[in-house]
N, C-alpha and C positions, 0 to 999 in steps of 0.2 A: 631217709629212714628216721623215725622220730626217736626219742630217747629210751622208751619204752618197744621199740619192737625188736620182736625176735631172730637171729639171722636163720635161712634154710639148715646150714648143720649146726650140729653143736660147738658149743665153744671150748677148745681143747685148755685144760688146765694142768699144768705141772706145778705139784705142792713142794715147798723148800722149807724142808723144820726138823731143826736136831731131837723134836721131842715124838716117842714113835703114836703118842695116844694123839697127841695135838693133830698127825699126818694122817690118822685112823679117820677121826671128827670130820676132817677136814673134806677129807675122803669121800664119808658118808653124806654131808651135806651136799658137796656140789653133786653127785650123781645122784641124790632125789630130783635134781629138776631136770627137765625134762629135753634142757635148752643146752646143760653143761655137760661137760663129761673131764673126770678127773685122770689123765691119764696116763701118770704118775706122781710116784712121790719121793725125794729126793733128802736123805739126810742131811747135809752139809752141798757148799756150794759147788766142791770137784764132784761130786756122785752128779748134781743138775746139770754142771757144764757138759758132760757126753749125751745128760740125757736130752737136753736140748738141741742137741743135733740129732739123736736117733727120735725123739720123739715130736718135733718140731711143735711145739706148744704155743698155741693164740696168748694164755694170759700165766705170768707166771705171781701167784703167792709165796712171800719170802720174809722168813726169822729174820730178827735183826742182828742177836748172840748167838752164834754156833760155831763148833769147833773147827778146826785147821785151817777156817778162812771166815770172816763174819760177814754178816749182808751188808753192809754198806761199802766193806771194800769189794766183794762180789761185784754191789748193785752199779756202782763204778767202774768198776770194767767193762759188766755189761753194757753199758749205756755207750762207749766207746766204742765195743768192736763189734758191738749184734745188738741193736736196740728193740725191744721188744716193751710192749707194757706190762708192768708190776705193782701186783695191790702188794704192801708191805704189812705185816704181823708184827706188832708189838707190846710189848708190855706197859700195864696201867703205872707206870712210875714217873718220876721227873727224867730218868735216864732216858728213859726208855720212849717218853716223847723227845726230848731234845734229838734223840738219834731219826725216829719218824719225820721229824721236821726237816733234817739234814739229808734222809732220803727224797724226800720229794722236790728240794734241788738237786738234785742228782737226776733225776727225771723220774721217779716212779711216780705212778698215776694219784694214787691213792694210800689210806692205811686206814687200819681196824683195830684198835685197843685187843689184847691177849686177856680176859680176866683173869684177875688174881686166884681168886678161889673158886670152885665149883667150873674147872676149866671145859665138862664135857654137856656141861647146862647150859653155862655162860653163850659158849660157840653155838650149842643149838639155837637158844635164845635168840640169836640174829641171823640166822642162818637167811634170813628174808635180803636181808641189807649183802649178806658176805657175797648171793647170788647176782643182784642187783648190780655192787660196784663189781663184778668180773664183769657184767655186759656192756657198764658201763667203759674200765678199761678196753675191752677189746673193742670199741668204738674208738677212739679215743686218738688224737693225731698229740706225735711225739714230739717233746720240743727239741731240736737237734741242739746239739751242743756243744758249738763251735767256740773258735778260740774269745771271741764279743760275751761269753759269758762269762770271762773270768775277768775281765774287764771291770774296774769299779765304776759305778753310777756316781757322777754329781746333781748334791743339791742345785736347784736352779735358784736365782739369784732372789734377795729379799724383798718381800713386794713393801714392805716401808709404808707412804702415807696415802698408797697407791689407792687402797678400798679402806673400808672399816670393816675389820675382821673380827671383831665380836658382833655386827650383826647377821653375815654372813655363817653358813656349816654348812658341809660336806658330807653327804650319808655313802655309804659303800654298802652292795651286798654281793657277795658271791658264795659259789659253794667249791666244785671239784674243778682241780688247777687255781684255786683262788688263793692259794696262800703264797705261792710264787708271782700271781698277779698281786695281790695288796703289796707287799715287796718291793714288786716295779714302781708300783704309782706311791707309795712313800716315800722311800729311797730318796724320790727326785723332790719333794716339797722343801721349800724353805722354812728357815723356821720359826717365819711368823705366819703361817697359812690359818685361816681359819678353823676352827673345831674340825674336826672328824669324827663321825660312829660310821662302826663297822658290824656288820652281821656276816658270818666266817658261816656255815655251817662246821661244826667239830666236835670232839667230843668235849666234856667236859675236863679229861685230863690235861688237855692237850694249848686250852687257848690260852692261859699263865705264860708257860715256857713261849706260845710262838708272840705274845705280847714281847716278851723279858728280850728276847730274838730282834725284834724288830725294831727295840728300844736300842739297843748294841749298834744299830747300821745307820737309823735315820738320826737326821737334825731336827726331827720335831718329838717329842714325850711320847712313845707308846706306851700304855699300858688296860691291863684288864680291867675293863666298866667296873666302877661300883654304885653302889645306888645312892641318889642324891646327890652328887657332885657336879659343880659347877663347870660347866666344856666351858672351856677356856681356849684360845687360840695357838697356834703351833703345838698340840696336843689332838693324839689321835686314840679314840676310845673301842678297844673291841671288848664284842656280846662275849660273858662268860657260857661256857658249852653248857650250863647249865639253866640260863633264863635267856625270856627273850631283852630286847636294851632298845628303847623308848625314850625319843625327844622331848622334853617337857619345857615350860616354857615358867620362870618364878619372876616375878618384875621384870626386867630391864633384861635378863640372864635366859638362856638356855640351860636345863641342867638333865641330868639322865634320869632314867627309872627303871628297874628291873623287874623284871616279874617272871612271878614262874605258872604262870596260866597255864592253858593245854596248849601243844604244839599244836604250828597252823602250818597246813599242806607238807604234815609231818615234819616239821622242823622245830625246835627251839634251840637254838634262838632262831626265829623268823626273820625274813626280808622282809615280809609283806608287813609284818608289826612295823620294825623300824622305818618304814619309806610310810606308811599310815600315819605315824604318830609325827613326822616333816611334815606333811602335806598339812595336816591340822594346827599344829604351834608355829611354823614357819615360812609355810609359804611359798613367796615369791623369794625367800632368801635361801634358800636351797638350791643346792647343784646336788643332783643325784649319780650316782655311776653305779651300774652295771656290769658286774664281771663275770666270769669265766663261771659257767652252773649246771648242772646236770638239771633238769625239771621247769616247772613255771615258777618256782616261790619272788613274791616281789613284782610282778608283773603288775598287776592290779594296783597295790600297793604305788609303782612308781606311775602308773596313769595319775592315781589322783592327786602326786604332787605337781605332773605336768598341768592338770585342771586348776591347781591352786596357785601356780604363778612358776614353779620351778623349775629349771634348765635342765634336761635329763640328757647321758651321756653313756651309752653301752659300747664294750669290748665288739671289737671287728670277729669275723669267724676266724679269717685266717691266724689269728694270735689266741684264740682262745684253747683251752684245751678241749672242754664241751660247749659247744654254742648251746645250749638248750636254755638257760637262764636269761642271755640278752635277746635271742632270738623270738623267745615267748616277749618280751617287753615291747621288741618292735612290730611284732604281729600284732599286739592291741594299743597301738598307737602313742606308749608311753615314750616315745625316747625323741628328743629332740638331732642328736648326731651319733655319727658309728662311728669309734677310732681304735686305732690298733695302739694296745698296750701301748709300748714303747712314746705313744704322742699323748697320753691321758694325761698325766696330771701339766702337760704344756698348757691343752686344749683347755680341761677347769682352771686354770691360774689368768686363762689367756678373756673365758667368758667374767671371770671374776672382776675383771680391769676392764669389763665391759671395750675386748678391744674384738676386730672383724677376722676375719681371715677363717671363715670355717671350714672345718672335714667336710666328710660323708654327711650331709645333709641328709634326713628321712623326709 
């Protein structure tokens, strides 16, 4: 089944929202398409709980703030004793991302910024995208969530005078499940590792706080791209949801660039910009990695850094949440090896030190 097709019944949706216009919206959107069917909707998360036995629902949408239990402690239980996939509802705030982010460790699929004003525009206004990520959820393999996730991650040891890491960088692109995957493959970097850019697909509210987030956990500098700054080593740079984030190349230095062009293969920030603009400034000194995506974005993109000299390295299926993003990569010949999460950033620290021992060869 490709990422785009549609299943023989409709995909059963159960809405969770203390707000009755938002449940209304909600409502009306998924049952204009012809693929969904809304088939109920739930105030709070004890009205969901029965209803999700009597109405056994494919994808469930869920508030984050509601009354006599909230969604994240809901989403948390769920995730424990009936895992199901969930696009989360949230609000365009700092809060209100930080708690989006902390859902989808938790396991929910996805989430969709709430707007602030004009809430019955706003929702119609994506009603394309809101449809979209429920097919995508109800595709979508769960990550179970055994007791190894609560486990902390070590950094892996200093690579020291092992490579030269300002000639060296590191591009990332994913999209859906890729905020738990950049996570994984951070987490473990030391932190003198070479530059990092990152292309996230996200909203614009959203990639500040999962920067600020990942700044908290990792031994190397997260933070959100600005423009004109010098990538520096053990420093990882993610696209603001707002432009795309572009490798430049100033004397001796690598430095970013941002731009707010038109989205390419509906995205900005793009994969396909960032892995373009490596292939042209950089090289043969690029490792590229592919993550976890819904679509082809980046594909092409990471072929012509492989034409240019660079090492490309995409997410195994069975770790991803949607293969659709590495899988378009190794369909057109971009990727040099498959590895599952958990071995990535080994496997780039391992090609970086130019040492043998590879994965999944393609």
């Amino acid at each position: 089944m490709t990422d785009n097709a549609v299943p023989q019944r409709k995909i059963r949706v159960l809405i969770i929202d203390d707000s009755a216009l938002i449940r209304s919206i909600l409502k009306e959107v998924i049952n204009s398409y012809p693929d969904l069917d809304a088939v109920g909707a739930a105030a709070n998360p004890l009205q969901a709980r029965e209803m999700i036995k009597t109405l056994n629902p494919d994808v469930l949408t869920l508030d984050v703030e509601m009354p006599q239990m909230d969604g994240l402690t809901f989403l948390e239980k769920l995730m424990r004793l009936h895992p199901m996939p969930v696009l989360m509802i949230s609000s365009l705030t700092e809060r209100g991302s930080d708690a989006a982010l902390r859902a989808l460790e938790l396991g929910a699929v996805d989430f969709l910024p709430k707007p602030k004003l004009g809430i019955a525009e706003g929702i119609q206004g994506y009603a394309d995208e809101i449809a979209e990520k429920i097919r995508v959820a109800y595709k979508t393999k769960l990550r179970p969530r055994s007791q190894e996730a609560h486990k902390p991650i070590e950094a892996l040891p200093v690579l020291g005078s092992r490579i030269s890491t300002t000639e060296k960088v590191i591009v990332v692109g994913s999209s859906t499940g890729g905020t738990e995957a950049i996570k994984e493959f951070l987490i473990r970097m030391p932190a003198d590792a070479p530059g990092i850019l990152i292309a996230q697909h996200m909203p614009e509210a959203f990639t500040k706080s999962f920067a600020n987030r990942l700044d908290g956990l990792c031994k190397i500098n997260v933070r959100e791209a600005e423009n004109n700054e010098r990538v520096l080593p053990g420093h990882a740079y993610i696209a603001p949801g707002h432009s795309h984030l572009l490798l430049k190349r100033s004397g001796a230095n690598y430095i970013t660039e941002l731009s707010q062009a038109a989205p390419v293969n509906h995205h900005r920030p793009s994969v396909e910009v960032l892995f373009r603009s490596a292939a042209q400034h950089a090289g043969k000194n690029v490792i590229g990695v592919m993550l976890t995506g819904m679509g082809k974005d980046g594909a092409i993109g990471m072929l012509e850094m492989r034409q240019a000299g660079a090492y490309n390295l995409a997410q195994d299926e069975a770790t991803c949440v949607v293969f659709g993003m590495p899988r378009e990569a190794i369909a057109v010949g971009a990727v040099d090896e498959v590895v599952p999460i958990q071995e990535m950033t080994q496997r780039v620290l391992s090609r970086l030190m130019g040492s043998g021992g590879m994965g999944n060869r393609v």
